[in-house]
C-alpha positions as CSV (number, residue, x, y, z in Angstrom):
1,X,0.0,0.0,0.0
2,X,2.6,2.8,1.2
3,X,5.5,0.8,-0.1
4,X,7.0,3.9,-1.9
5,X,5.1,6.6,-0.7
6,X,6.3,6.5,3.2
7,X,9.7,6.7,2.6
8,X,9.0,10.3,3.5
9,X,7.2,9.7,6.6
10,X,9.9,7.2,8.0
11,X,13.1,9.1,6.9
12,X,12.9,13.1,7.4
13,X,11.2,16.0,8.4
14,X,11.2,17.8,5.0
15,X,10.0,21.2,4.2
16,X,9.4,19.8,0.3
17,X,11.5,21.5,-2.1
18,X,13.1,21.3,-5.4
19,X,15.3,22.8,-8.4
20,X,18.5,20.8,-9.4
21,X,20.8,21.1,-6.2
22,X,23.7,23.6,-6.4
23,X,25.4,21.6,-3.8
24,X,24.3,18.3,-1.1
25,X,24.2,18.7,2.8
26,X,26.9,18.3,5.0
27,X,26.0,19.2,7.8
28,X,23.6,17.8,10.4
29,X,22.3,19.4,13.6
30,X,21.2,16.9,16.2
31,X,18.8,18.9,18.6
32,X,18.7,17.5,21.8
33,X,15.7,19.4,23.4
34,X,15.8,18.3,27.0
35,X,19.4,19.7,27.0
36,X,18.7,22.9,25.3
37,X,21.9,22.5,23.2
38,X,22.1,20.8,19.7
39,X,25.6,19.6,18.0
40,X,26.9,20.3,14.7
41,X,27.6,16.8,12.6
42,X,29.5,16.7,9.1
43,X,28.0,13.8,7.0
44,X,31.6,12.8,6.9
45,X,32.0,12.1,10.4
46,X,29.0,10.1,10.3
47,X,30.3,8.1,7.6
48,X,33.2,7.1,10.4
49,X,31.4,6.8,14.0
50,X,34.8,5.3,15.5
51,X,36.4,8.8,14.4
52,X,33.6,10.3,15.6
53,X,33.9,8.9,18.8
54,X,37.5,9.1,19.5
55,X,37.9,13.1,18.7
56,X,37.5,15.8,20.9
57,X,34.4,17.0,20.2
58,X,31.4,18.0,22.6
59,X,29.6,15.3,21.1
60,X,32.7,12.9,21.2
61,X,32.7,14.2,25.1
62,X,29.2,13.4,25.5
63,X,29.1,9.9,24.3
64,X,31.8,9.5,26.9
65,X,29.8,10.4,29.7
66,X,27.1,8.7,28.6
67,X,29.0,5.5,28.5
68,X,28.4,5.1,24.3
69,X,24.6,5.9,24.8
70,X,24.8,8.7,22.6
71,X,26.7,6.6,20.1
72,X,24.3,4.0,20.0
73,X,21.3,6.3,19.5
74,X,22.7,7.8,16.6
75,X,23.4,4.8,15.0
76,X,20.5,3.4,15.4
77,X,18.8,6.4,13.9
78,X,21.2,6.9,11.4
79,X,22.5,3.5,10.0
80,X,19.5,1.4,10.6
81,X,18.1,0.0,7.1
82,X,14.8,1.7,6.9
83,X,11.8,-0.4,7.2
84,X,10.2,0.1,3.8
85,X,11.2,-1.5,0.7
86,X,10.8,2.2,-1.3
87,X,12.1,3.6,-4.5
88,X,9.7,6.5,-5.1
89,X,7.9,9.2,-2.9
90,X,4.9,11.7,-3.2
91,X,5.1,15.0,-3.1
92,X,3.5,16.4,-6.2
93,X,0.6,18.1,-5.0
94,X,0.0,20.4,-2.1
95,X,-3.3,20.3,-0.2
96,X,-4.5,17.0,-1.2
97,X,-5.3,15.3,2.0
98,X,-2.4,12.1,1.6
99,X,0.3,14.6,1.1
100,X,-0.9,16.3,3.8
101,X,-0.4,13.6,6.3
102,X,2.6,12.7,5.1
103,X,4.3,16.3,5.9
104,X,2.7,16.4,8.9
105,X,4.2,13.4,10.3
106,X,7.4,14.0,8.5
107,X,7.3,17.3,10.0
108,X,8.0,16.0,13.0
109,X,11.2,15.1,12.8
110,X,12.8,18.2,11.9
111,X,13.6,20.0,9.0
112,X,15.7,21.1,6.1
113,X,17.5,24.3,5.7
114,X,18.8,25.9,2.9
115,X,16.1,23.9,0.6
116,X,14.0,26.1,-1.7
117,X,10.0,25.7,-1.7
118,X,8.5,23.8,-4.8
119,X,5.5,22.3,-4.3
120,X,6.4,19.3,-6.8
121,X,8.4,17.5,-5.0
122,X,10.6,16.5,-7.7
123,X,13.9,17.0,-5.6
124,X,13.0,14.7,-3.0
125,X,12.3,12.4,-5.5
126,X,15.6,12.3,-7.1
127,X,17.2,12.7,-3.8
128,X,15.5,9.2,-2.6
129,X,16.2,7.6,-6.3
130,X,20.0,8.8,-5.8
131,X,20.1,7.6,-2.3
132,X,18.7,3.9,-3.2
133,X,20.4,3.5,-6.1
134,X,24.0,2.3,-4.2
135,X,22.3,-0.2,-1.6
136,X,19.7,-0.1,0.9
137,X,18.1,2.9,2.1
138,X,18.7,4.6,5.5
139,X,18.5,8.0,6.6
140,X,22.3,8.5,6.3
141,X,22.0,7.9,2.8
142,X,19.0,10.1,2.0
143,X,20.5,13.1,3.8
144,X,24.0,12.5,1.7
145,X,21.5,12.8,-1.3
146,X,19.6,16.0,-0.5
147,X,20.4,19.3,-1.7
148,X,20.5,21.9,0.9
149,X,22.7,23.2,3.3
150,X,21.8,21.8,6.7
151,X,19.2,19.3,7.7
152,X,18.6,19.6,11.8
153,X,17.1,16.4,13.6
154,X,15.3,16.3,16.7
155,X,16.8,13.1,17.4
156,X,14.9,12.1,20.7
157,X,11.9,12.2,18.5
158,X,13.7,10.3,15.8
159,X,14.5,7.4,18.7
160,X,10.5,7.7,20.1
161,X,9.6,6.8,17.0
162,X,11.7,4.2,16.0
163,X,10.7,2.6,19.3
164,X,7.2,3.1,19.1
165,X,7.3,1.2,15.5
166,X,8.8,-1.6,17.6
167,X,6.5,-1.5,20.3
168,X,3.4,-2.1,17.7
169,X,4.6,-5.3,17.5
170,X,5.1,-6.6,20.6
171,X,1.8,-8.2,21.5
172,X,1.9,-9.8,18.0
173,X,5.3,-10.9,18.8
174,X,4.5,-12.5,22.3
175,X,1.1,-14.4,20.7
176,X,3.3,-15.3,17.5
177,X,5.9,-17.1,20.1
178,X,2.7,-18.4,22.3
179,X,1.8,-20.6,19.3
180,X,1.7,-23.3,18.1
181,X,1.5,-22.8,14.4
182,X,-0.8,-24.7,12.4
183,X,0.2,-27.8,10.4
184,X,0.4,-27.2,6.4
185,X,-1.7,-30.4,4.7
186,X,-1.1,-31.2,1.0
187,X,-5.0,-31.4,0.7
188,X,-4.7,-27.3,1.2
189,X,-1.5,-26.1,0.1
190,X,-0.6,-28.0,-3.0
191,X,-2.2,-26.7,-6.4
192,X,-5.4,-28.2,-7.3
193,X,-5.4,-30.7,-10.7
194,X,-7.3,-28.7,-12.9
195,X,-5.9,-27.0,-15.8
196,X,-6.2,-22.4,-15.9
197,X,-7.2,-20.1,-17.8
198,X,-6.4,-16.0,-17.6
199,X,-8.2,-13.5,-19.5
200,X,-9.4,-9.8,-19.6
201,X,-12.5,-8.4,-19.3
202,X,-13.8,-5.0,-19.1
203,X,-17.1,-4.4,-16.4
204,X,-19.1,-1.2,-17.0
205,X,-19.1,0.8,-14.0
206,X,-21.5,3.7,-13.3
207,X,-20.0,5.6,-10.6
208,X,-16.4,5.3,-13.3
209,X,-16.0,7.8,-15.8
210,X,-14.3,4.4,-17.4
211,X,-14.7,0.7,-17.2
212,X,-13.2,-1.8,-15.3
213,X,-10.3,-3.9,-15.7
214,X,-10.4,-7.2,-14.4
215,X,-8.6,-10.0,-14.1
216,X,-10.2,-13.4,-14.7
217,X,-8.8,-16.9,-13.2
218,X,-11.1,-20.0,-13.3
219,X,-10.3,-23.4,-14.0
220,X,-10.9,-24.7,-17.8
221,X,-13.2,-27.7,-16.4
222,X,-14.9,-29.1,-13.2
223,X,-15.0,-25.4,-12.1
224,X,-17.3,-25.4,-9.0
225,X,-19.8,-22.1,-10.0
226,X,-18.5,-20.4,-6.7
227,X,-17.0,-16.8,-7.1
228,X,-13.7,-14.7,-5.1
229,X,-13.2,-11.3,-5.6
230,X,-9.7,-9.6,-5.0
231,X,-9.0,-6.4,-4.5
232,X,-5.6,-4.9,-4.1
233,X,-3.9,-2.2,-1.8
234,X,-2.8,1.4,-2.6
235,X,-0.9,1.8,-5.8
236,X,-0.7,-2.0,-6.5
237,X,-1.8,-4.1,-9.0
238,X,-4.3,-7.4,-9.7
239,X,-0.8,-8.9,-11.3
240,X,0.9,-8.9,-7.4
241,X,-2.4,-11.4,-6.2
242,X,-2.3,-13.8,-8.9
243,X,-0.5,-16.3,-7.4
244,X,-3.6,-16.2,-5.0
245,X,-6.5,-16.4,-7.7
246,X,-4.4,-19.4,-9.0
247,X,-4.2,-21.1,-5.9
248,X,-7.9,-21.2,-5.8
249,X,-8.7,-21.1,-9.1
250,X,-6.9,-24.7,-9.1
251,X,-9.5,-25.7,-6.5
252,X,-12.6,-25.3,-8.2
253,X,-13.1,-21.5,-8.2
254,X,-13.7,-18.2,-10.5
255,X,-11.4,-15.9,-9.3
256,X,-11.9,-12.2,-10.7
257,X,-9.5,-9.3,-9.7
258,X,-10.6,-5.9,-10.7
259,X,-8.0,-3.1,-11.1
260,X,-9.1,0.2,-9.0
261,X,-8.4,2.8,-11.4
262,X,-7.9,5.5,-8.9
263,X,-5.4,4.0,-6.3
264,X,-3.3,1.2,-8.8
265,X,0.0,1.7,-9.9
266,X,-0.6,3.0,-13.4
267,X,-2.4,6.2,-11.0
268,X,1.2,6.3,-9.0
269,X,2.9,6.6,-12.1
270,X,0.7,9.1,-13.5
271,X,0.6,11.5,-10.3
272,X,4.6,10.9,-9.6
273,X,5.0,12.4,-13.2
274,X,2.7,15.3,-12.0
275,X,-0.2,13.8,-14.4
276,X,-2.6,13.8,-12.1
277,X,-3.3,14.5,-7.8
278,X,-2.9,11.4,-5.3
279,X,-5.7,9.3,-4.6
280,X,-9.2,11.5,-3.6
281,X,-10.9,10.7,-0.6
282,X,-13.5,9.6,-2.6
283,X,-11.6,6.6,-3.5
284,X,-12.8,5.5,-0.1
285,X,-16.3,5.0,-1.5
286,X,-15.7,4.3,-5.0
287,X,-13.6,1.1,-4.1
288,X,-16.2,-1.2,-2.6
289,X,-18.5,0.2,-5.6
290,X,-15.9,-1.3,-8.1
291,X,-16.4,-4.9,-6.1
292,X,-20.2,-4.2,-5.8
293,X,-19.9,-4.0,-10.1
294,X,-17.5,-6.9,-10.4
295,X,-19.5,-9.1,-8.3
296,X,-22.9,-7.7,-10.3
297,X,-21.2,-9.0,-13.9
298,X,-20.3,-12.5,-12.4
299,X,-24.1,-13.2,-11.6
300,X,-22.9,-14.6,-7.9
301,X,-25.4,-14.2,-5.5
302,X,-22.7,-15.2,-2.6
303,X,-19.4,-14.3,-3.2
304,X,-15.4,-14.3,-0.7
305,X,-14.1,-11.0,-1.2
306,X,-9.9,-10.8,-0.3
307,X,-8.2,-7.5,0.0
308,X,-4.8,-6.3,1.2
309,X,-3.9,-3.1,2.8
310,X,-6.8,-0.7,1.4
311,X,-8.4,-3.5,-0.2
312,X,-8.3,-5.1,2.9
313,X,-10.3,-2.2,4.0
314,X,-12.7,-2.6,1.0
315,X,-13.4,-5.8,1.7
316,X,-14.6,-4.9,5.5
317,X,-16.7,-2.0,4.6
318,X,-18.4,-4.5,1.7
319,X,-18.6,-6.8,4.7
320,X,-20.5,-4.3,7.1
321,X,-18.5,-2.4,8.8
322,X,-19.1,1.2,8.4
323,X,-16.3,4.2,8.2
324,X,-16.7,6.9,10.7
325,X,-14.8,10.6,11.0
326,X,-15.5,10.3,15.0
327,X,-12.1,8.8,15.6
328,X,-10.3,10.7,12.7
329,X,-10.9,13.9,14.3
330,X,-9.9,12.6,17.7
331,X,-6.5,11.6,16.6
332,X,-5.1,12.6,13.5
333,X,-3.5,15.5,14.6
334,X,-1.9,14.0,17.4
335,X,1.6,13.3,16.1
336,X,2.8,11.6,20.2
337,X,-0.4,8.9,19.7
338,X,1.6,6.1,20.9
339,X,-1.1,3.8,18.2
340,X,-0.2,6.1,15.4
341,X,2.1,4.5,12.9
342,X,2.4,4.9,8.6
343,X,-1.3,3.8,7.8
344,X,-2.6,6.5,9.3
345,X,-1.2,8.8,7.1
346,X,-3.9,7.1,4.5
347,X,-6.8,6.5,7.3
348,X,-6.2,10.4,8.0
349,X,-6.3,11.4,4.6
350,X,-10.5,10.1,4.5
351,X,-11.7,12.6,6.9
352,X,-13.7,13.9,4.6
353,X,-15.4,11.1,2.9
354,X,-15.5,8.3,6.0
355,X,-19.0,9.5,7.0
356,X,-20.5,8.9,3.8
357,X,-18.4,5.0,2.8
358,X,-20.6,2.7,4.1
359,X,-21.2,0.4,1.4
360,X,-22.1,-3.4,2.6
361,X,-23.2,-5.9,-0.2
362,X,-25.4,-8.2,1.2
363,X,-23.9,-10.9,-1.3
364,X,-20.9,-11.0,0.4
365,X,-20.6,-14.4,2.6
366,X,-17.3,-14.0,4.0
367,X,-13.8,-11.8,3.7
368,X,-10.4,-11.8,4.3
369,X,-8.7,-9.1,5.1
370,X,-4.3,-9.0,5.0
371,X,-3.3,-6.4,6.1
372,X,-5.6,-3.8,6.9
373,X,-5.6,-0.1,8.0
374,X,-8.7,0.3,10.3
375,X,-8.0,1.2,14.0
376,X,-8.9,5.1,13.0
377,X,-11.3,4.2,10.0
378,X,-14.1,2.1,12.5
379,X,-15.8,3.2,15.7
380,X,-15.8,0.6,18.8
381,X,-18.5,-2.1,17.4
382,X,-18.4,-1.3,14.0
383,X,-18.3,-5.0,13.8
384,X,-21.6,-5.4,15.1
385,X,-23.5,-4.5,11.9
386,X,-21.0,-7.3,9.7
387,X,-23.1,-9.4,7.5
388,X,-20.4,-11.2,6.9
389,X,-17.4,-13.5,8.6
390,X,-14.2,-11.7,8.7
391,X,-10.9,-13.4,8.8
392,X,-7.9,-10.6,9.8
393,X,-4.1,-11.5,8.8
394,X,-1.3,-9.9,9.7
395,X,2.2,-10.1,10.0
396,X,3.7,-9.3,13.2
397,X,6.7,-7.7,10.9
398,X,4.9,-5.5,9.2
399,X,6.1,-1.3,9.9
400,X,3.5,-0.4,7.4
401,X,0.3,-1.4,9.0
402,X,1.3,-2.5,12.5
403,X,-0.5,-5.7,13.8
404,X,-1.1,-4.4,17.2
405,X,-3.2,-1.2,17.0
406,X,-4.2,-2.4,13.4
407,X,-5.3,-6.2,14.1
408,X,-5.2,-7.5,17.1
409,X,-6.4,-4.8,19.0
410,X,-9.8,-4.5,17.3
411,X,-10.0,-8.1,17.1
412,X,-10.3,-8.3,20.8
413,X,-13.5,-6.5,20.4
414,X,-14.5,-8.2,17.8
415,X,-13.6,-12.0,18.5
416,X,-16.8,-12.8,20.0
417,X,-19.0,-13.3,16.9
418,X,-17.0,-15.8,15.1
419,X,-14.3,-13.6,13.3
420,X,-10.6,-15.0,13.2
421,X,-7.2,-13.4,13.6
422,X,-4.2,-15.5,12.1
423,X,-0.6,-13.7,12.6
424,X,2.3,-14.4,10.1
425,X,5.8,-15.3,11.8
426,X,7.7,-12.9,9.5
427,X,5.2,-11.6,7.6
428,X,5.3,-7.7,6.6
429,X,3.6,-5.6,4.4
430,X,4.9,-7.3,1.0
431,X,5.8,-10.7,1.4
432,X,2.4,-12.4,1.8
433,X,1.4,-11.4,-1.5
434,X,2.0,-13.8,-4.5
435,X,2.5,-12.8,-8.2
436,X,1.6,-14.4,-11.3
437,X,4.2,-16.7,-11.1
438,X,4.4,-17.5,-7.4
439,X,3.0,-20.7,-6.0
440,X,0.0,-18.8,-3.9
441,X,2.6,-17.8,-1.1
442,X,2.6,-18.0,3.0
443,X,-1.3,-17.9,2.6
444,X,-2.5,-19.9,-0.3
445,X,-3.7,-22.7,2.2
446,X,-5.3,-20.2,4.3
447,X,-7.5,-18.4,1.9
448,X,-8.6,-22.0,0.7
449,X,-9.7,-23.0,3.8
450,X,-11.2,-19.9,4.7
451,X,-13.2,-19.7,1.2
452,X,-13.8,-23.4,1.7
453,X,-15.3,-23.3,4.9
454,X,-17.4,-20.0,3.9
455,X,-19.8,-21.5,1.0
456,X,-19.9,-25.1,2.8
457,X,-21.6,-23.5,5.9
458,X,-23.9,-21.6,3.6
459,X,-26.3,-19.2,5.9
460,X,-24.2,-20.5,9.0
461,X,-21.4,-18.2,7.5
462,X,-23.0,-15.0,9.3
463,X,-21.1,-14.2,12.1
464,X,-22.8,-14.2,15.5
465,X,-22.4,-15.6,19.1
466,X,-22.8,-18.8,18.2
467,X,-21.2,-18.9,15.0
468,X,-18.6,-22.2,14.1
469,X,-15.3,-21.4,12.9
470,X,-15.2,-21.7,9.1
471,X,-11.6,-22.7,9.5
472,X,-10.3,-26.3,10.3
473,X,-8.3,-26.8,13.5
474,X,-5.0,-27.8,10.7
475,X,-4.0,-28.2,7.7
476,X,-3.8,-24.0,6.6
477,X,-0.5,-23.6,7.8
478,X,3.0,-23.3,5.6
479,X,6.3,-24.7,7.0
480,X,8.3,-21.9,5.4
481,X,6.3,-18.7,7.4
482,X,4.1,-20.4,10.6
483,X,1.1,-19.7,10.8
484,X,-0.5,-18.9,14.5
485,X,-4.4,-18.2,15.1
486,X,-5.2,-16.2,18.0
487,X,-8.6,-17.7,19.8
């Protein structure tokens, strides 16, 4: 979903700016509020902590008395790979409500000096192509790549949050290593017998000023007439779940996944090339429309819709929950929210369209959700109007979408009625995706039995008080990334 859009967020505080650079930074200003003081730091020096270290300078004095506590802060704010897999960043158009949030957080960080103002964003694009072009990507190596002539870091702040990305994971951590994982059964994770086919189709959509694109997997024979929907996170693609729709396709099913034409990554490309403005609000709405129009064409009158990241969010507003401002005004702003972590720069960005995105589709039996930004997006007991059974998956690596605030957290609430939370031993934001030409990935035997289990119980699928698990107590697991359920 944010893959190469929160590079911003995680990195600097950057007051935006562009124009070829007359000349990089080489200089960086810690600012160490409680102390009232700040130190002047060459790039160069933090290229060579040990020299660093061993001068004479106040800060080589006050790693001293610290005992290398300084020393150890910096590097781990400095020289610690960054925790998203990004090659790209937006920053071409001021006032929409994404960029927004992503400034906002960035801002607080610290900021640039010496940088001009241009509202593209262009620079800081370059700046984080140059910087990932020689290796991985971590803030050293974006601030050797900015023009400018001074960047200044509030690097408490840079520590808090590092932390707080670490402590969102904790509780999905301590349940992961509570186990057991689930067993992985041939029956579930091997590829059925039966021979595929892909094609193209286009869906007329009303609320589109153009049609849909979907993607269309189904078996050539002894298909079973049962439908799954797909939907894909921000700036993604149908091509990235394919290796899911095959899985299942294998197994009897008609697997269609539409391409949301104002969120995929023909749109990135388009608004990184100053084409067009990030994703509208309205996107929140017009998403679960697309499904509703996908699901219309099939003819299905029961359908499992999958999503990851914002489709995972789709799929749970198609499955009754409905989007609310109420907590989006509480706590967007609130930059110290020990919950707050990268999703919410998108959850934020809906505060003008959550009120009216309630869009259930009663057709909908059951959904998975990987993934999913939500803790902001759903009031306490937004679960209680679900027509459907919701299955929440997350990895407990994820930095994207953290698994505590983000899953397990609202699952607590809503455990009662028969939903399920399964957490991925090394799963983050990217890796429980499968391609075209993957084999289904870490979850291929999960969203069978899920999608199994939903059309065999027929009406039983509603969730409720009494509702039976749709999933079997094994067989869903994979050896390579364990699989844990939590209740």
């Amino acid at each position: 979903m944010l893959r190469r859009f929160c590079t911003a967020l995680a990195t600097t505080a950057i007051a935006v700016g562009g124009g070829l650079p007359a000349r990089a930074i080489d200089q960086v200003v810690l600012d160490l509020p409680l102390l009232e003081i700040g130190f002047t730091v060459s790039l160069r020096e933090l290229q060579d902590p040990a020299a660093l270290w061993n001068g004479q300078s106040d800060l080589a004095e006050l790693n001293r008395a610290s005992d290398g506590a300084v020393g150890r802060r910096l590097i781990e704010v400095f020289d610690t790979p960054l925790p998203i897999q990004t090659r790209q960043v937006v920053g071409q158009i001021v006032g929409s409500p994404l960029l927004e949030q992503a400034l906002l957080a960035a801002s607080a960080l610290g900021q640039v000096d010496g940088l001009p103002v241009d509202p593209s964003g262009t620079e800081l694009t370059v700046a984080v192509e140059r910087a990932t072009a020689r290796g991985e990507l971590t803030l050293l190596t974006l601030l050797r790549a900015l023009p400018g002539k001074s960047v200044t870091v509030d690097l408490p702040r840079a520590v808090m949050m590092l932390q707080r990305m670490v402590a969102q994971r904790r509780q999905a951590n301590a349940l992961v290593e509570q186990g057991p994982a689930v067993s992985a059964a041939p029956a579930l994770v091997r590829p059925g017998a039966r021979p595929l086919r892909r094609s193209l189709i286009s869906v007329p959509a009303a609320h589109r000023a153009q049609t849909l694109e979907v993607v269309v997997i189904e078996p050539e024979r002894d298909a079973n007439g049962r439908v799954v929907v797909i939907s894909h996170g921000l700036w993604d693609s149908p091509e990235n779940f394919e290796g899911w729709g095959r899985h299942l396709a294998s197994h009897g099913y008609r697997v269609l996944l539409p391409r949301h034409p104002g969120s995929d990554n023909s749109q990135q490309q388009a608004m990184l090339t100053g084409k067009t403005a990030p994703p509208s609000p309205e996107e929140l709405r017009l998403r679960p429309l697309d499904v509703t129009a996908v699901i219309d064409a099939s003819g299905a009158r029961n359908v499992v819709v999958i999503g990851h990241s914002w489709g995972a969010t789709t799929v749970l507003q198609l499955a009754g929950t409905k989007p609310s401002t109420n907590r989006l005004r509480e706590r967007c702003d609130d930059l110290n929210d020990p919950e707050r972590n990268l999703s919410w720069v998108l959850q934020c960005s809906f505060l003008g369209s959550a009120d009216r995105a309630g869009l259930a589709d009663s057709r909908v039996r059951a959904v998975v959700a990987v993934s999913p930004p939500l803790r902001l997006l759903f009031d306490h007991g937004a679960a209680d109007s679900m027509q459907a059974r919701a299955l929440l998956v997350s990895g407990n690596r994820d930095w994207v979408v953290s698994p505590d605030p983000e899953a397990v957290e609202p699952f607590r609430v809503a455990a009662a009625n028969g939903h399920a939370l399964v957490l991925v031993d090394g799963g983050d934001h990217f890796n429980l995706r499968s391609p075209a030409d993957g084999d289904g990935g870490p979850l291929r035997g999960l969203l069978l039995a899920w999608t199994n289990g939903a059309f065999a119980a027929g009406a039983a699928a509603a969730p409720g008080p009494q509702a039976r698990p749709l999933l079997p107590d094994a067989g869903w697991g994979n050896d390579e990334m364990p699989l844990v359920r939590v209740r």
